[in-house]
C-alpha positions, 0 to 999 in steps of 0.5 A: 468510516472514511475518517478512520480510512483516511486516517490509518493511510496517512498514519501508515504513510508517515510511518513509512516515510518516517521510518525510510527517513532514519534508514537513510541517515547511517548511510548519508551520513557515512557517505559524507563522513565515513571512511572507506576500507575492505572487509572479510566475510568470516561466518553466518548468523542463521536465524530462522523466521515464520514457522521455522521453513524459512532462514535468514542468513546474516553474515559477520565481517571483520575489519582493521580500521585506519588505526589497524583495530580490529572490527567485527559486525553483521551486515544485512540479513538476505534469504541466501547468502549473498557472499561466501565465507571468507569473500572480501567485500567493499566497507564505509565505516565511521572513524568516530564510531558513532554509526554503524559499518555497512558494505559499501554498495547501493543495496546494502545502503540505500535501497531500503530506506528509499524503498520505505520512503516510496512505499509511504508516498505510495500509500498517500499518493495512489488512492488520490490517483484512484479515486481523481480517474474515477471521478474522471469516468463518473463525470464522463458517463454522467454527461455522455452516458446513457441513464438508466433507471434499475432495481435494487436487488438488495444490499451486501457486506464486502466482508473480502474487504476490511479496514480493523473490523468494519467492510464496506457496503456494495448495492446490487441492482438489475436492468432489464433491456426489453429490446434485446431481452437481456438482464444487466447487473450492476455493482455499486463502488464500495460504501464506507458508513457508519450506518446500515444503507438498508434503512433507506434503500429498500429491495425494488427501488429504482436507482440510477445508473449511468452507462456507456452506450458502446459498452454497459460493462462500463458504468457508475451506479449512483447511490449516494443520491439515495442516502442522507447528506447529513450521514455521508458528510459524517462519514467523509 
């Protein structure tokens, strides 16, 4: 299950990236070669989106090229209308034709594309970050933690959670802290396998947690020790 996981972030990381990559093109390209003029905003393309409640407002601007030919295109779609009619607004165009006109601002022009390239360095980036400060607690509270020894109360889907079709498993187990007479509970991270955990965990079996002695909110239940090397290994 981890294989698929990881595979679906890298596929959307690319495709983001990718996709930020292109959009950057048009305007890196304009932005060596292109030729700088104004336009007129002449009319608005309303489109509507989703159930039809929403609109897009695409707005048409015409230009004289620096051979005074007359252009007319559509800048970007935004939910108001950033401009009213007959506003003149900053253009790069290419003389050659080859890419299209944009209005002449970091918005119009760069923000998307870099706002796709961060979003795909994001996907990859911050679960690595994730998972490496977890390892960090893990290590901590199991070299300065407190262990104990719980219960298995039993073992639940996370249907809250999917990836396609499959959800994560999370083991629920308890301690009882008879000094203070006070029952703790504690969650398991989520399980990603390909395999039901209730065939080799049952209800009432100890498990180990570890704690932190200020604070048991803080914790780390291990349950990959309970579960088969082989089956793990296939699952990462």
């Amino acid at each position: 299950m981890l294989k698929r996981l990881k595979s679906l972030l890298i596929v959307s990381s690319l495709i983001f990236t990718y996709g930020g990559i292109l959009l950057l093109e048009g305007p890196w390209y304009l932005s060596q070669k292109g030729q700088m003029t104004d336009g007129k905003v002449i009319a608005y393309e309303k489109v509507s989106s989703g159930n039809g409640s929403k609109y897009t407002y695409i707005p048409k601007i015409k230009f004289l090229d620096q051979n005074g030919k007359l252009h007319i295109f559509k800048g970007e779609g935004s939910r108001s209308k950033s401009y009213s009619i007959g506003d003149n607004v900053p253009l790069i165009y290419d003389p050659r034709g080859e890419v299209s006109p944009m209005i002449n601002n970091f918005a119009e022009m760069w923000l998307p594309g870099i706002l796709s390239v961060v979003m795909g360095l994001l996907i990859v980036f911050l679960p690595f970050i994730y998972l490496y400060r977890k390892k960090v607690v893990q290590d901590e509270l199991k070299y300065n933690g407190k262990k104990i020894e719980a219960d298995v109360v039993r073992i639940e889907t996370d249907t809250r959670v999917a990836v396609g079709r499959h959800h994560p498993y999370v083991l629920i187990a308890q301690w009882h802290d008879k000094q203070n007479n006070v029952v703790y509970t504690f969650r398991s991270d989520h399980v990603w396998v390909d395999f039901d955990p209730n065939q080799f965990i049952k209800q009432g079996d100890k498990i180990t947690v570890y704690v932190s002695p200020e604070n048991y909110e803080v914790y780390w239940v291990n349950i990959e020790n309970k579960l088969p090397e082989d089956k793990l290994a296939k699952a990462a």
